[in-house]
C-alpha positions in Angstrom: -0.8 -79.5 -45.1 -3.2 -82.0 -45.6 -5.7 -81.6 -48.6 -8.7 -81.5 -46.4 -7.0 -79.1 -44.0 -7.5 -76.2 -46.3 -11.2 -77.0 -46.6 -12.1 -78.1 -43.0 -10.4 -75.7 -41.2 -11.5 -73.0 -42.2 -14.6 -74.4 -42.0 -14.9 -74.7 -38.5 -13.4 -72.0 -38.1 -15.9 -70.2 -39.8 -18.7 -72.5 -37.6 -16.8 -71.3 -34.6 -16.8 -67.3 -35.2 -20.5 -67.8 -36.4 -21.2 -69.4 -32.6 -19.4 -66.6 -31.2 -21.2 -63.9 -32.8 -24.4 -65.6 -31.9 -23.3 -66.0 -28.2 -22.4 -62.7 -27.7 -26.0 -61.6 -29.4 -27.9 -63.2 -26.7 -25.3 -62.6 -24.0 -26.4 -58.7 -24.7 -30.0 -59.2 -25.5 -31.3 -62.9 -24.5 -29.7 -62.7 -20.5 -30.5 -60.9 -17.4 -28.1 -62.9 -15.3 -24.5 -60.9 -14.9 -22.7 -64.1 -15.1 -24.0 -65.9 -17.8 -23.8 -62.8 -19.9 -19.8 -62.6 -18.4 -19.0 -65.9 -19.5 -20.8 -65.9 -23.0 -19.0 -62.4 -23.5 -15.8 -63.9 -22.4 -16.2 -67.2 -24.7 -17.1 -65.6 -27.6 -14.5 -63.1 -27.4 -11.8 -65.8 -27.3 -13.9 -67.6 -30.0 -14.5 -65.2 -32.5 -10.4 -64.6 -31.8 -8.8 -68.3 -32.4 -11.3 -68.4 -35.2 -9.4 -65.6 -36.9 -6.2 -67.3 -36.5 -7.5 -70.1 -37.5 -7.3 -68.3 -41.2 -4.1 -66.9 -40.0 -2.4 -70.2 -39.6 -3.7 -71.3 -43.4 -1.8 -68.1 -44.7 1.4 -68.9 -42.8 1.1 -72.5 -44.3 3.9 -73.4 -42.9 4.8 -76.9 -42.1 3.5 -76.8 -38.1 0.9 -74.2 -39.1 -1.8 -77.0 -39.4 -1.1 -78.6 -36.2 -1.5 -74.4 -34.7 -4.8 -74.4 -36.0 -6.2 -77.8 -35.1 -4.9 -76.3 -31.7 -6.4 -73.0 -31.6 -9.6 -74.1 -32.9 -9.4 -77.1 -30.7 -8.5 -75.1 -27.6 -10.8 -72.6 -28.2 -13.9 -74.7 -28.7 -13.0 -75.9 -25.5 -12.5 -73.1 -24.1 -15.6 -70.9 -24.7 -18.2 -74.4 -25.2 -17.2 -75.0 -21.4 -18.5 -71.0 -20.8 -21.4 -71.4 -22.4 -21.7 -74.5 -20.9 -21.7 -72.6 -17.2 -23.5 -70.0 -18.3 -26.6 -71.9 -19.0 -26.2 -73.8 -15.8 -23.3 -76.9 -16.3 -22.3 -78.3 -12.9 -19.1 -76.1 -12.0 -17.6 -79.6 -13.1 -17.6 -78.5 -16.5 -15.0 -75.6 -15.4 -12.1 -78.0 -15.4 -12.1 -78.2 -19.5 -11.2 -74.5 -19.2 -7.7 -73.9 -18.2 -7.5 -77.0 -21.0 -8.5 -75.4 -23.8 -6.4 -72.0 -22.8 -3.0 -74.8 -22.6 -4.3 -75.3 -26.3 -4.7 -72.3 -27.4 -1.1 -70.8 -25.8 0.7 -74.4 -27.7 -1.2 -73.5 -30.9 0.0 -69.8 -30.6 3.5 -71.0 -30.3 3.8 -73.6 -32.7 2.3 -70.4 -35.5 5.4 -68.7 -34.1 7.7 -71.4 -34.7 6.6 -72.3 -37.7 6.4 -69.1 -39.0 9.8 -68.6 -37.9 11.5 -71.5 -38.4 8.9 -74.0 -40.7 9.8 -74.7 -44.3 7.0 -73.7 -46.7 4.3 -76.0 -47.5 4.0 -76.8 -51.1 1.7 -75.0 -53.3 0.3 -73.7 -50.2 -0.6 -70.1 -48.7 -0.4 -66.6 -50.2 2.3 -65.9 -53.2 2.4 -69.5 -53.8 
């Protein structure tokens, strides 16, 4: 991995989950409108998850386990931002990033599994190491 990978990843990672939390809080107590609620509920829900695997992918540390990450927190920013995004009233426009950020998220999820399969270890890097 790259030495700022350790660092930055989790990092946003740990950004991420902290927007998810906070969009799901005012999903249940800051709306009245069923949809927005829906979609921040939905998009922190798949937020609060990639974040997680975010750290996952730094205990793999695996070579490919970096480019997983950068995917699953890519794809998932995407992803839920372009909720939140609707929910507070983007042009339905903004609905085509969707579907992108899920293509993301399903490569990240199965480059984790190749390279947790298949990867060779990455020096000095995750648990036992």
């Amino acid at each position: 991995m790259a030495k700022s990978a350790p660092r930055l990843l989790p990092a946003l990672a740990a950004v991420g989950a902290l927007i998810a939390v906070a969009a799901g809080a005012f999903a249940t107590h800051g709306l009245s409108d069923a949809r927005a609620k829906d979609l921040l509920h939905i998009g922190g829900q798949y937020e609060l998850t990639h974040a997680l695997a975010v750290f996952a992918c730094l205990v793999v540390a695996r070579r490919g386990s970096e480019l997983a990450g950068m995917c699953l927190l890519v794809g998932s920013t995407l992803f839920a931002w372009s909720l939140y995004a609707l929910a507070f009233g983007a042009p339905r426009m903004v609905g085509v990033i969707t579907p992108i950020g899920g293509l993301l998220m399903m490569a990240g999820w199965a480059i984790l599994a190749a390279a947790a399969m298949f990867g060779r270890p990455a020096a000095g890097e995750g648990l036992g190491d």
